[in-house]
N, C-alpha and C positions, 0 to 999 in steps of 0.2 A: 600328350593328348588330354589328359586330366586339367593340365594349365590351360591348355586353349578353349577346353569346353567352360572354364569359370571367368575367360577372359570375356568368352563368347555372351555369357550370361549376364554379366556385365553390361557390356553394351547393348543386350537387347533392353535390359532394364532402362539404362540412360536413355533409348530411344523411345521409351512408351513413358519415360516422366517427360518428355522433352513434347510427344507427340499433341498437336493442340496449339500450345504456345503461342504467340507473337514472337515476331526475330530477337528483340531485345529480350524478352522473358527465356528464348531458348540461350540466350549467352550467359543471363545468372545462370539457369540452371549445370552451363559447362562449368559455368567459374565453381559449383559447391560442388559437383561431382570431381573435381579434381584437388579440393579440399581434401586434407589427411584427417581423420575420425569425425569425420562427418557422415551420418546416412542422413536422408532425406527424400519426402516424397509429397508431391503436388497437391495441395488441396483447393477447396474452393476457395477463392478470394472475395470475399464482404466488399462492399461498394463503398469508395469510389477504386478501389485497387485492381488493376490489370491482370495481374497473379499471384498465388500465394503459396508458399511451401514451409512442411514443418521440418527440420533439424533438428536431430538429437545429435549434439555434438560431447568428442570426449574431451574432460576435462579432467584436471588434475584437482586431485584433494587438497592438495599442497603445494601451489603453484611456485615454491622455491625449492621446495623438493619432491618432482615429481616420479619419481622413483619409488614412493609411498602407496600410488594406487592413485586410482581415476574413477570421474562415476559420467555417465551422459544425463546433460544438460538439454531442457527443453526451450526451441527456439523457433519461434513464428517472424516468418521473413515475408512481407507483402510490397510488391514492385507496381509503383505507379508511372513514374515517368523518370529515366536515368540523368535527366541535366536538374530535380530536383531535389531538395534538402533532405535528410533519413532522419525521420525521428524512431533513436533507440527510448523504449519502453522499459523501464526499471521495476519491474513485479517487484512487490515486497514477500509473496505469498506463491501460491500454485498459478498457473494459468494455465484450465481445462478447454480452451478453445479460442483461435483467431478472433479478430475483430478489428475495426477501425476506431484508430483511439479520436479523442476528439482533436488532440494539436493535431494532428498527421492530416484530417480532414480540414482544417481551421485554417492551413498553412499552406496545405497543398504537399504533399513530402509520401515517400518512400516509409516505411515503419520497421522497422527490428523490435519483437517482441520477447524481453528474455526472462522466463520462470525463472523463481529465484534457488538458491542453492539448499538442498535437502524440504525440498516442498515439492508437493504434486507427482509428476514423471521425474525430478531431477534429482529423488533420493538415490542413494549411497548405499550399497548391498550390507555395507555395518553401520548402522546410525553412529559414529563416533564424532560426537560433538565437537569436540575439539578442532576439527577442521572447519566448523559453522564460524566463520570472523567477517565482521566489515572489512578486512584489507582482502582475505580470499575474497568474495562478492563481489568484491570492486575489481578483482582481477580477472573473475570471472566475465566482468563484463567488457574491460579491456581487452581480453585475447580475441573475444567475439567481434568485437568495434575495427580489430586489426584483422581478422581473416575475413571481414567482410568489405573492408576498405577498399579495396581496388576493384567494387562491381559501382563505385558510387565518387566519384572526385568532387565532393560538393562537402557545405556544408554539414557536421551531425548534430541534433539536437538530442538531449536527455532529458526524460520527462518520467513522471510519477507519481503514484495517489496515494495519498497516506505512508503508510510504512515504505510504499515504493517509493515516494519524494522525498522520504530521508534515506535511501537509497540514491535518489540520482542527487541530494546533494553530498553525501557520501564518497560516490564516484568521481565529482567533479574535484571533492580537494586532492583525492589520491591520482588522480590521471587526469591533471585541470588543461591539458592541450589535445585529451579527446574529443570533445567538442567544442563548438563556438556558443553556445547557448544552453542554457540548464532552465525547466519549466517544473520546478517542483508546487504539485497541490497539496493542499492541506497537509504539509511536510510538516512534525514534529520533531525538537532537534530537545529531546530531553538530557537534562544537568544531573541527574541524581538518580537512583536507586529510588525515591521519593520522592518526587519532583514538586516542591509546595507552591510554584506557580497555578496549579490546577485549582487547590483549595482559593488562594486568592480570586479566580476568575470564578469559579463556582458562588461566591460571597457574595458577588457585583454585578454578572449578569443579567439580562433582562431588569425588570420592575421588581420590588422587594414585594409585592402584593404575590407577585408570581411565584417568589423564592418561597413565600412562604407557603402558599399552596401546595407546592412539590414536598416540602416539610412535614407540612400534614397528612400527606398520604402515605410518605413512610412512615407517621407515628400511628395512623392508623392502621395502616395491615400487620404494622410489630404487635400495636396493641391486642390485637382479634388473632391472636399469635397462634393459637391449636386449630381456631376456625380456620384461617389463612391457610395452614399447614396440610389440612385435608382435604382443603379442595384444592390446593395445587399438589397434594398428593394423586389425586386422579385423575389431573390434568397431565401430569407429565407420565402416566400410565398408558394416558390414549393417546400421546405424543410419541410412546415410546424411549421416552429419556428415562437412562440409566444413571444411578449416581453411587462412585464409590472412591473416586477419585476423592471425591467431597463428601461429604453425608446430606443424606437432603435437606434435613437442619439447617445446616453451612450454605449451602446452595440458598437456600432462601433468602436467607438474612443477607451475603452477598447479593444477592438479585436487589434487595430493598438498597440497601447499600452504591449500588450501582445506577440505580434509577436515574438523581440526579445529571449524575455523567452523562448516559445514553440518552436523555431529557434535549440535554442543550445541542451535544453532538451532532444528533439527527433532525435537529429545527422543529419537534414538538411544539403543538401550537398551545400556548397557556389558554387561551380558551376551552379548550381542548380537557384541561382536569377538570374532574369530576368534583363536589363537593365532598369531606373527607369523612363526612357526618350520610352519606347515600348510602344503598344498600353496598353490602358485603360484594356481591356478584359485579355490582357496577363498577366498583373501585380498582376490582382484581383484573376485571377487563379490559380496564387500562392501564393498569400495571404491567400486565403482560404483552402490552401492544407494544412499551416503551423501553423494559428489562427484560422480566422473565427468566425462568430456570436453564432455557437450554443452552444457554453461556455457559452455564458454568455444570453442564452434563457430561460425562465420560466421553462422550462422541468431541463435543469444541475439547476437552482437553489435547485430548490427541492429534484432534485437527490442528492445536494452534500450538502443542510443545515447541515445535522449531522455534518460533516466535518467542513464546515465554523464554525458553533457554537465552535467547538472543539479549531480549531487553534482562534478563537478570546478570547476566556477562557483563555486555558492555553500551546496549542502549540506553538503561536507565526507565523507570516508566514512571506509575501512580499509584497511589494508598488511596484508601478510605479513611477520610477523616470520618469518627464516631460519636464525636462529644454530642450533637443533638439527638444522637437513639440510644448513646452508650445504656441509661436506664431501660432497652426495651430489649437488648442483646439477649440471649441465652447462650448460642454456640462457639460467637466469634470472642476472639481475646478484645477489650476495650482498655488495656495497657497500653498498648501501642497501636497503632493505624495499621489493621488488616493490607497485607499487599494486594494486588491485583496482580501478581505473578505468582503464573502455576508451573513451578517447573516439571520437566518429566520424570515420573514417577518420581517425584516430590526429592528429588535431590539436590543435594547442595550445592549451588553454583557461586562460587567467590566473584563479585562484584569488583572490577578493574579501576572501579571510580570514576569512570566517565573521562577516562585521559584524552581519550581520541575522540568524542560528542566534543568537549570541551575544546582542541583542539581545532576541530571543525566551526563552532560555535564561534569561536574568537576571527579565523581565517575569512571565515562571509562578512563577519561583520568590518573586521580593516580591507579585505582585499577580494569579498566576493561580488566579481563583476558580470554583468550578461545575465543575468539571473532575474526572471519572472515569477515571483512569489505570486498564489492562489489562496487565500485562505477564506474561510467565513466568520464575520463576528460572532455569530451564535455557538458555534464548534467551540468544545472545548477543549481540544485539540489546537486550536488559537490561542490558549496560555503559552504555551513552550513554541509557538512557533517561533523563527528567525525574525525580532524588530525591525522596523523601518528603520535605514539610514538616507539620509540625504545627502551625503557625501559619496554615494554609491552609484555606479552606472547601473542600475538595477529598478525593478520595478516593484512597489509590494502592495497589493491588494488584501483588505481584512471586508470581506462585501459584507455591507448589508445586511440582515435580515434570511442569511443563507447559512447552511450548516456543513458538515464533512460531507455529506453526500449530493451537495446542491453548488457548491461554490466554484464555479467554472466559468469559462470565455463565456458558453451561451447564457448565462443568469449575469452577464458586466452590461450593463445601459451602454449607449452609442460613442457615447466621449468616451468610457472606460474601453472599449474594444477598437478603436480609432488608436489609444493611447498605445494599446498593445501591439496592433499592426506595425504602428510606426519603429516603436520599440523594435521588433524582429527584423524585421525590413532594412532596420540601420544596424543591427547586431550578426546580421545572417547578411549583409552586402548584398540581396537580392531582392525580388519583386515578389511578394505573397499573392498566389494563384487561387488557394483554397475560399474558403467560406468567409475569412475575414478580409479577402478583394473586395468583397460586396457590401462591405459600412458605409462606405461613401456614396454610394448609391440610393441606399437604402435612408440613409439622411435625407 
């Protein structure tokens, strides 16, 4: 009686996620309710998508030994149309909510959206890092790509932003017959623990008039170093930023430190600095428009440990070169190049040398095919990206005038989005329905 009453409840359930639907939208929903450790329940689906449901699926810690433990994985599944392409989404980070990514709308396609592993809903009841690897992540997204496979006989696309594009190029060398096509943006594919491609691009971008501007601003706030110190002492009081991780000292000079970086990253406009010789209040205003403390406040540290553990392992990230303020330092060491990796709770992570970055890095460049590179020349995050080859069936965009958060399909002029349609069109064997049908037109 017990078993028929949970059999019973069951099914009422499956008929009130089911209730509503479209016929094709009630068939996925049979296909994930007859899915093994999957729950899932119907939410709104963002436009242009037909329906949308979230999955917490269970996954293994240790997908070669899963007899170690499992954690659920968060997974956003939005159904447009079943004879068109699925673009799997490669979160690098948490994803706290659905959306329509832009290929999925650009292309026309079905979307699998997957939070990455030990971030947001898809932590792990014991944070033990050691199960945090690019080969688990990649498996993680393969077991997902194969339980979802048979709601979709078309082709799948891999797509992602920043840490997610080194993510879905990640995926593609460890499981390169999961998809037909891989769309990573502003994908960094870092070589080193210290990656001195950054300082080289940091040296050369933009106008040296500009370089030097940004220069001055950090030798100014270093310089005005106790004034600087108390009034961003009370700013991050009314912000509520905590610092102990770091000392606020550290945090500062970091923040100066980082300026550059977040300068070019985010397509800052050199018009835009202030003279370096202005008031105190004006300089600091835009300082903090640009860096600022709450990077590097108790809150991001914990927000972003996964990540730091991750690039100290086996990503690879970036230092602070100091020679131009090392005379202005008080807290950071000017021995060596301050890291930009905070591990959690400042422990020691042995660096694997970039075997498998390296690995990867070598594999695109002889043999990575189908592949739509996104990046912007302003990003600095454009040092370490994947070079153009011409020997490649592959496409690689460095846009213009566009930065990590700007460099996409809709910021490429008419021939550049003409190029990419065609590109997909002949890479995916089908006709593009979504937003980039309309270039031709629109020419």
């Amino acid at each position: 009686m017990k078993y028929a009453m949970v059999v019973f409840c069951l099914l009422l359930g499956m008929f009130h996620a089911f209730d509503g639907l479209g016929q094709t939208s009630r068939e996925v929903s049979t296909h994930l309710f007859d899915l093994p450790g999957v729950e899932f329940e119907v939410i709104p689906a963002p436009s242009p998508f037909e329906s949308s449901w979230v999955l917490m699926v269970k996954q293994p810690l240790d997908h070669e030994h899963p007899e170690l433990g499992s954690f659920r994985q968060k997974v956003y599944l939005s159904h447009y149309e079943a004879d068109r392409p699925v673009v799997l989404v490669t979160e690098g980070y948490n994803r706290g909510r659905n959306y329509a990514s832009e290929l999925a709308t650009a292309i026309g396609a079905n979307q699998v959206v997957v939070e990455h592993r030990f971030y947001g809903a898809s932590m792990p009841d014991s944070m033990d890092y050691t199960y945090l690897t690019i080969r688990q992540a990649a498996a993680d997204l393969h077991r997902i790509k194969e339980m979802l496979a048979g709601l979709y006989e078309v082709p799948w696309v891999a797509s992602g932003i920043s840490k997610g594009g080194q993510t879905t190029l990640y995926y593609r060398y460890l499981y390169p017959e999961d998809v037909a096509v891989s769309v990573p943006y502003v994908a960094p594919i870092n070589l080193a623990l210290e990656d001195t491609r950054i300082y080289d691009f940091l040296n050369a971008v933009g106008s040296r008039s500009c370089r030097k501007d940004i220069l001055e601003i950090q030798r100014r706030i270093l310089s005005d170093y106790q004034a600087c110190l108390m009034r961003l002492k009370w700013h991050a009081k009314g912000e509520g930023l905590e610092f102990g991780y770091l000392s606020l000292e550290e945090a500062f000079e970091y923040a100066v430190l980082e300026y550059p970086f977040s300068f070019w990253q985010w397509g800052m406009d050199c018009y835009g600095i202030p003279d370096a010789s202005a008031d105190l209040e004006v300089v600091l205003d835009h300082f903090l428009e640009v860096s600022g403390l709450a990077f590097f406040s108790n809150t991001s540290m914990t927000d972003y440990a996964s990540h730091y553990y991750q690039c100290a392992r086996e990503f690879g990230y970036y230092s602070y070169e100091t020679d131009p303020v090392s005379d202005l330092l008080r807290a950071l060491p000017i021995d060596v190049n301050p890291s930009a990796i905070f591990t959690p709770n400042h422990e020691e992570v042995p660096y694997d040398g970039g075997a498998l970055a390296r690995e990867v890095h070598d594999w695109l460049e002889a043999s990575g095919e189908r592949i739509l590179y996104i990046n912007g020349a302003l990003d600095t995050w454009s040092a370490t990206a994947m070079p153009k080859r011409e020997d490649r069936d592959a496409l690689y965009f460095f846009l213009e005038g566009e930065s990590h958060s700007s460099a996409r399909i809709r910021t490429m002029d008419s021939d550049q989005k003409q190029e990419v349609k065609e590109a997909l069109e002949r890479w995916l064997e089908m006709s593009i329905t979504g937003s980039l049908s309309e270039i031709e037109e629109a020419d």
